[in-house]
C-alpha positions as CSV (number, residue, x, y, z in Angstrom):
1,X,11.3,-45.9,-1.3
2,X,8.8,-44.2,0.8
3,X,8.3,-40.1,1.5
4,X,8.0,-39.6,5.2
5,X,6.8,-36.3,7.3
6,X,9.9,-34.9,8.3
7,X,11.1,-34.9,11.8
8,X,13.2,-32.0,13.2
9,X,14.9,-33.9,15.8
10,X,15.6,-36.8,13.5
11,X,16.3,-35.3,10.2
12,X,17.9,-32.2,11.1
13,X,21.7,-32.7,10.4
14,X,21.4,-35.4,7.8
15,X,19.1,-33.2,6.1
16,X,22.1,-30.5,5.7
17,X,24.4,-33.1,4.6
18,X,22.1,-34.0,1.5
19,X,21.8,-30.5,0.8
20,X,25.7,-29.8,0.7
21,X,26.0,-32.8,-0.9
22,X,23.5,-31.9,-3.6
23,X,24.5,-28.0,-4.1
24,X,28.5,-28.9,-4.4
25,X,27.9,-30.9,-7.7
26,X,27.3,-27.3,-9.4
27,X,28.5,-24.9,-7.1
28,X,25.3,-22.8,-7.5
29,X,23.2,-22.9,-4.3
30,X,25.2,-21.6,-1.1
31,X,26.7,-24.7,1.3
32,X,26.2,-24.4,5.1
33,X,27.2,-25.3,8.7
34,X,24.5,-26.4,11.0
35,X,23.9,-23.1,12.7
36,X,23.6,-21.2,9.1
37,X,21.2,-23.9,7.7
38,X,19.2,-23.9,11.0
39,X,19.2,-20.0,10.5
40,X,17.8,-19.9,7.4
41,X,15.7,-22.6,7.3
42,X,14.1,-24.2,10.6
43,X,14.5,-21.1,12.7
44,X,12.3,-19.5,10.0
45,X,9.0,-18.5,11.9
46,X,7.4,-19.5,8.9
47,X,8.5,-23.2,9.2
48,X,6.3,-26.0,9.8
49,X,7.2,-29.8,9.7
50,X,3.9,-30.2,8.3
51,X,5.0,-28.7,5.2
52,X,7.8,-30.8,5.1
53,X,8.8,-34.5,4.0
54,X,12.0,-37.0,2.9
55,X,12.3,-39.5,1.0
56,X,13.7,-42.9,2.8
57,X,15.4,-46.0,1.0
58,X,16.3,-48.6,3.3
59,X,16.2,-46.2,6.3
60,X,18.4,-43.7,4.4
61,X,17.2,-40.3,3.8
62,X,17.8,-39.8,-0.1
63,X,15.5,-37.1,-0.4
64,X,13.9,-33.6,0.8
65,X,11.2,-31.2,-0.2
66,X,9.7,-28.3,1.8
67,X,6.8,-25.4,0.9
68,X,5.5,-22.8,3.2
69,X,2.5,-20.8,3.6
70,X,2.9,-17.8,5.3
71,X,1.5,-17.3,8.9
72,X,-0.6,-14.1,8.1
73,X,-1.6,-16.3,4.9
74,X,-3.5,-19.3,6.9
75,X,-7.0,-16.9,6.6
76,X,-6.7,-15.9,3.6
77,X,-7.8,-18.6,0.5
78,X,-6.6,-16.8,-2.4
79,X,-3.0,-17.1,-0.6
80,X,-0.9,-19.5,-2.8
81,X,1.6,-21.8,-1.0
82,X,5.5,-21.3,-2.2
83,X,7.2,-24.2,-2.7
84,X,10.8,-23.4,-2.6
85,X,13.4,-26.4,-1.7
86,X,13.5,-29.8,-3.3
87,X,17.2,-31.6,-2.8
88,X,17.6,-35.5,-4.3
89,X,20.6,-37.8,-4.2
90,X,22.5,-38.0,-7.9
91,X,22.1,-41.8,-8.0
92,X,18.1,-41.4,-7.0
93,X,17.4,-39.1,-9.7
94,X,14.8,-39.8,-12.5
95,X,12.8,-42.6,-10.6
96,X,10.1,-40.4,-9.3
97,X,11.6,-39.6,-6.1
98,X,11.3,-35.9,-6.5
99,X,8.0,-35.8,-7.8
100,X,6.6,-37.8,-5.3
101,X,8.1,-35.1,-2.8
102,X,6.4,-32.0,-4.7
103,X,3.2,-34.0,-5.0
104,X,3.6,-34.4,-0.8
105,X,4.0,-30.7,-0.5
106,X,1.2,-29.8,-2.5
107,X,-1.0,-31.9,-1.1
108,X,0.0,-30.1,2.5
109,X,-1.0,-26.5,0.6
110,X,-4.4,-27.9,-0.6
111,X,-4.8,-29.4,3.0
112,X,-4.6,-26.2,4.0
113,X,-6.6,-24.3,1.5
114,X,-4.5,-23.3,-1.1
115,X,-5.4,-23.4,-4.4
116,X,-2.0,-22.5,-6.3
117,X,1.8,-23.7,-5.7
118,X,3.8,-20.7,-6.5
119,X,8.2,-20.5,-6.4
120,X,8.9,-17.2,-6.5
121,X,10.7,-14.5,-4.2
122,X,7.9,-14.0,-2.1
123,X,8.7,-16.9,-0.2
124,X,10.1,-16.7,3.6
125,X,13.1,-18.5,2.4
126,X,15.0,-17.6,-0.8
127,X,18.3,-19.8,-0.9
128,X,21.6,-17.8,-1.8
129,X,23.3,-18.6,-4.2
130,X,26.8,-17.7,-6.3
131,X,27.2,-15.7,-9.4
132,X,28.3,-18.4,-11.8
133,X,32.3,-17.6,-13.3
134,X,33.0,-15.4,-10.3
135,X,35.1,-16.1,-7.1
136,X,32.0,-17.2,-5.0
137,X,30.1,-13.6,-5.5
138,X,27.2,-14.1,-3.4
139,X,23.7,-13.0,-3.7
140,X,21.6,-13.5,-0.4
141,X,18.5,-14.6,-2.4
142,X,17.5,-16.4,-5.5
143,X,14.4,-14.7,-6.5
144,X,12.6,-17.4,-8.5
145,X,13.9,-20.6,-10.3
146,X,16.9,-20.2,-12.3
147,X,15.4,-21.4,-16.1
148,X,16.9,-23.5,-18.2
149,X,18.0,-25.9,-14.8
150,X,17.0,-29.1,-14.1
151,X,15.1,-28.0,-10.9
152,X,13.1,-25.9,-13.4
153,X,12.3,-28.1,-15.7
154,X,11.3,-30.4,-13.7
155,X,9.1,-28.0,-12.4
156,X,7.3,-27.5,-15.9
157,X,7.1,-30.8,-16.2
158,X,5.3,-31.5,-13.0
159,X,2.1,-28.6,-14.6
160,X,4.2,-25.1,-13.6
161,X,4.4,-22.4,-15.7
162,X,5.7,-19.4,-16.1
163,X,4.3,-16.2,-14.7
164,X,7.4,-13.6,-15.4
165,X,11.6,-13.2,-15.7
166,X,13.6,-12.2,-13.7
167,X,16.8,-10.8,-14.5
168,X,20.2,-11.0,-12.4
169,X,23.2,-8.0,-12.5
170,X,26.2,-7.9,-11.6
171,X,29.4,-5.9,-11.6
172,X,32.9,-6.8,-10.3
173,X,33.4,-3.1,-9.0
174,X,37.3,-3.3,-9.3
175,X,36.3,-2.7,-13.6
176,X,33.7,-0.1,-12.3
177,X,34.8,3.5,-14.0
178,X,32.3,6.6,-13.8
179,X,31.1,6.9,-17.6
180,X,32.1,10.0,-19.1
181,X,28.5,10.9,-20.2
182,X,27.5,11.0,-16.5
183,X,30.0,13.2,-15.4
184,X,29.2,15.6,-18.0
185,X,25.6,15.3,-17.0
186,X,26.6,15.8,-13.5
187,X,28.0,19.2,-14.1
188,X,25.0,20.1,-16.4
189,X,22.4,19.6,-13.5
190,X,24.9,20.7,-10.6
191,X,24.7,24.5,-12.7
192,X,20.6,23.9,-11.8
193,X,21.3,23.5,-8.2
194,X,20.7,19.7,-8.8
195,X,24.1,17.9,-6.8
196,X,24.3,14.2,-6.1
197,X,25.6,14.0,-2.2
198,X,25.5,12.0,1.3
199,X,22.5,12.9,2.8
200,X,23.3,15.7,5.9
201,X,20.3,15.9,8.5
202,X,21.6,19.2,9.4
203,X,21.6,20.5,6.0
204,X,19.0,18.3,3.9
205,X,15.0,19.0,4.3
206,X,12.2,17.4,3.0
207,X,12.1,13.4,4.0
208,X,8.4,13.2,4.3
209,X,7.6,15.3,1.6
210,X,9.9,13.2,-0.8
211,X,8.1,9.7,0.7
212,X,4.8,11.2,-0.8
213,X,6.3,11.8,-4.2
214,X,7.9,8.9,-4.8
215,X,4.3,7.1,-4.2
216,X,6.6,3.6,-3.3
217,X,5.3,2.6,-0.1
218,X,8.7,0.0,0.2
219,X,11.3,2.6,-0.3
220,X,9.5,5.0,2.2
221,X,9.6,2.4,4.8
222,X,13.3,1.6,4.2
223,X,14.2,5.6,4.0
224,X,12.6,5.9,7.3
225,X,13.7,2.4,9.0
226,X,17.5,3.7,7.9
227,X,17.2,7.2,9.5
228,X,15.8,6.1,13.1
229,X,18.6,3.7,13.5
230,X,20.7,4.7,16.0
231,X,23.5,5.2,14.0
232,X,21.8,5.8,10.3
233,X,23.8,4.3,7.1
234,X,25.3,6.9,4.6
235,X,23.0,7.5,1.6
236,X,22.9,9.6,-1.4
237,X,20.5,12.2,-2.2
238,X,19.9,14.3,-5.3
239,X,20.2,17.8,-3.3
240,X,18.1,20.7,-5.2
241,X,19.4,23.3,-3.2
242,X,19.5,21.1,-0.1
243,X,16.1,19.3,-0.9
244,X,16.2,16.1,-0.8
245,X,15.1,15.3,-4.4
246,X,16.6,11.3,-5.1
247,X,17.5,8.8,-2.6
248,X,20.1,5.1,-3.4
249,X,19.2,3.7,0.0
250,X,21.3,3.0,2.8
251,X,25.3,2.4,1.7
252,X,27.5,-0.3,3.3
253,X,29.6,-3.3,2.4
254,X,27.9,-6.9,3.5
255,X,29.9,-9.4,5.2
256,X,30.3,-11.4,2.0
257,X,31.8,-8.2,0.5
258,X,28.8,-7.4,-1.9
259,X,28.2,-3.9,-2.3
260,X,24.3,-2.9,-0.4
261,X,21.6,-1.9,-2.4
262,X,17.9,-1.0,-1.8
263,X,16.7,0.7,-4.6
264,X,17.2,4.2,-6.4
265,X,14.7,6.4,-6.7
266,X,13.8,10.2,-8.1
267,X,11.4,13.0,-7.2
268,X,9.2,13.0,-10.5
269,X,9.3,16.9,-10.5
270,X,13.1,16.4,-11.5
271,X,13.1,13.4,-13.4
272,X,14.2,13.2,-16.9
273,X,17.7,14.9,-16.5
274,X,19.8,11.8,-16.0
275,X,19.6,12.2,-12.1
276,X,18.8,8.3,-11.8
277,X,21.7,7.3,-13.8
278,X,24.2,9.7,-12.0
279,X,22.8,8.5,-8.5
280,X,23.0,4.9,-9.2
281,X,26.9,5.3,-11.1
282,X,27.4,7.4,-7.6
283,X,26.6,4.8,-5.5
284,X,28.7,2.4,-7.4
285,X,31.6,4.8,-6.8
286,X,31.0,4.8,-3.4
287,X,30.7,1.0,-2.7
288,X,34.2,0.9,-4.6
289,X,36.0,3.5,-2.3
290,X,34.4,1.8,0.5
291,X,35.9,-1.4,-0.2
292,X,33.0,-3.5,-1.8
293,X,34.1,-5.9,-4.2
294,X,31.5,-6.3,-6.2
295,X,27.5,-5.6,-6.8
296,X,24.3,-8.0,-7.7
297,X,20.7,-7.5,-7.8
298,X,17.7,-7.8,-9.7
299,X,15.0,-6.6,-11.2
300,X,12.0,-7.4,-13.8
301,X,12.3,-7.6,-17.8
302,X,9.8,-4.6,-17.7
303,X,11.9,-2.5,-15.5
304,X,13.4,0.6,-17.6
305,X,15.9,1.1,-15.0
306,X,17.5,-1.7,-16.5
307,X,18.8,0.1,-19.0
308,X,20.9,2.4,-16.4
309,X,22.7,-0.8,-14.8
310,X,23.4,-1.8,-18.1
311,X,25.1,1.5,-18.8
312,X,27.0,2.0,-15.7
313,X,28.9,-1.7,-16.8
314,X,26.6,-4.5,-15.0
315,X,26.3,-7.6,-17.2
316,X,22.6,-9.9,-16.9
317,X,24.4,-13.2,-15.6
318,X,21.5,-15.6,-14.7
319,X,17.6,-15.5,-15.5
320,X,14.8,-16.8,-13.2
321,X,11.1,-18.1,-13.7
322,X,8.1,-17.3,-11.6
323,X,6.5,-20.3,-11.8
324,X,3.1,-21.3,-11.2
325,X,1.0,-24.1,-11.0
326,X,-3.0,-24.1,-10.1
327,X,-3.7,-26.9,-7.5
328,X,-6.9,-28.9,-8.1
C-alpha cells in the first residue's frame, strides 16, 4: 500500500467512484455524478492537491483523504486546518490505510503552519447528506461529524476530541399543524398592534434600524443580500404597526424540496411575547402551502431556540461532534 499526492487529472473520476461506492453502504452521505462531485469539491476555490492524497494497492486507488486551509487563512497561524473527507474501500478497512491518510493531511496543515486539525462546519466543503428513515430528505451540509459513526470514532482514536454538539431537526411538513397555543398567542399580540406578515416595502419601515437591534452581524448581511436582489424572496416580519420588528429570512422551496431557512430573529424591545415561536410556526406554514415537503436545520445544544422547534413538532434526528485535535 502506499498514500500518494493526489493527481486531478489522474484521480478525478475514480476518485468519485470510491466515494459512491463508499457512501451507498449506508445511505448517509449524498452520491454524485461527475459534474456535482467536481462542483462541490475540486471546483472549490479552496481546493489544493497539496492537501490532498490516495491510497494505492497494486496501482489501484483504495483510498482518499483531503483537508483544507482556507485562502484568507494562509497568513494567519492561529488558523486551524479542517479536515473534512476521508473515503476507504470495505475490504481495506482496519489495516491502517485511513490513518495513514489523516496523518498525510496533517502533516500538509503543519507544513503550512497550522497548529490544530479541526472537522467542523467551518470548512469550505460540508458534504450533504440524508436524514436517516426518510425518503432521501436532504440537508445541503453536515455540520461536523456525525458521533457515534465509525468516521468519528476513528477520529477519537487518531487524538481528536470533542469541542461541542450539534443538534440536527427535522420535520416532514405534510404532519406540520399550527399549535393551538400559538394561535391564541397570535391574537393576544395582534390586539397590541404586534401581526406576523410578508414583509411589504411599500408598507414596512425600519430595515436598518432593526439590523442594529438585532446586534447579529450574519442575519443583517442576509436581510440585506435578500432585499437588493432583483427580485427579493418573500419573508416574514413581526409588523408593530408596520415596523419591522422580527424577521424568518428569505422563504422558498430548494430544488431537493426542503423548505429554506436562515434564521429567525426578534427586535429585543418586543421579545418575550411568543413572537419567535409564532414567526418560526408561520414560516413553517408557509413552506407547507408553498409546497415544501419537508424542513432540516441545526443548531447548538446551548441554543434556547431549540425549544421552539421542538414545540412547533421537529424531532432531533442525528447529533454531530466538533472535533479537535492539536498538531504538534
Amino acid at each position: 500500500m502506499q498514500i500518494k499526492q493526489f493527481k486531478l487529472e489522474d484521480h478525478r473520476e475514480v476518485v468519485l467512484k470510491l466515494w459512491n461506492e463508499v457512501v451507498s453502504e449506508k445511505d448517509f452521505y449524498q452520491q454524485f455524478d461527475q459534474a456535482g462531485f467536481d462542483s462541490m469539491l475540486y471546483n472549490n476555490p479552496h481546493f489544493k492537491e497539496a492537501g490532498a492524497f490516495v491510497a494505492e494497492e497494486d496501482g489501484k486507488v483504495i483510498g482518499f483523504a483531503c483537508g483544507f486551509i482556507r485562502n484568507e487563512d494562509f497568513d494567519n497561524p492561529n488558523a486551524p486546518g479542517y479536515f473534512n473527507t476521508i473515503v476507504v474501500k470495505k475490504e481495506f478497512r482496519r489495516q491502517g490505510v485511513g490513518t495513514s491518510l489523516l496523518h498525510k493531511v496533517e502533516e500538509y496543515f503543519k507544513n503550512n503552519g497550522r497548529t490544530a486539525s479541526r472537522s467542523v462546519f467551518l470548512s469550505p466543503v460540508n458534504w450533504p447528506w440524508y436524514v436517516p428513515g426518510t425518503n432521501h430528505h436532504n440537508h445541503p451540509g453536515c455540520p461536523a461529524v456525525p458521533v457515534n459513526t465509525p468516521e468519528y470514532f476513528f477520529l477519537l482514536h487518531n487524538g481528536y476530541h470533542m469541542q461541542g454538539q450539534i443538534d440536527a431537526f427535522h420535520l416532514d411538513l405534510e404532519k406540520f399543524e399550527m399549535p393551538e397555543n400559538v394561535l391564541a398567542k397570535m391574537k393576544e399580540n395582534e390586539a397590541k398592534g404586534l401581526k406576523i406578515e410578508v414583509f411589504d416595502p411599500e408598507r414596512h419601515y425600519g430595515v436598518d434600524e432593526f439590523c442594529e437591534a438585532i446586534q447579529n452581524p450574519g442575519f443583517a448581511r442576509s436581510i440585506k443580500y435578500n432585499l437588493n436582489r432583483e427580485v427579493p424572496r418573500p419573508f416574514l416580519i413581526v409588523s408593530d404597526n408596520n415596523r419591522m420588528a422580527g424577521w424568518t429570512g428569505p422563504m422558498y422551496t430548494e430544488s431537493t424540496g426542503r423548505g429554506h431557512l436562515d434564521g429567525i430573529a426578534v427586535d429585543p424591545n418586543v421579545r418575550g411575547g411568543g413572537l419567535g415561536k409564532a414567526l418560526f410556526c408561520k414560516l413553517c406554514e408557509y413552506s407547507k402551502n408553498q409546497g415544501s415537503s419537508f424542513m432540516t436545520f441545526f443548531t447548538g445544544l446551548e441554543n434556547k431556540a431549540r425549544y421552539i422547534y421542538l414545540a412547533a413538532g421537529f424531532d432531533i434526528i442525528q447529533t454531530f461532534g466538533i472535533l479537535r485535535k492539536e498538531l504538534k
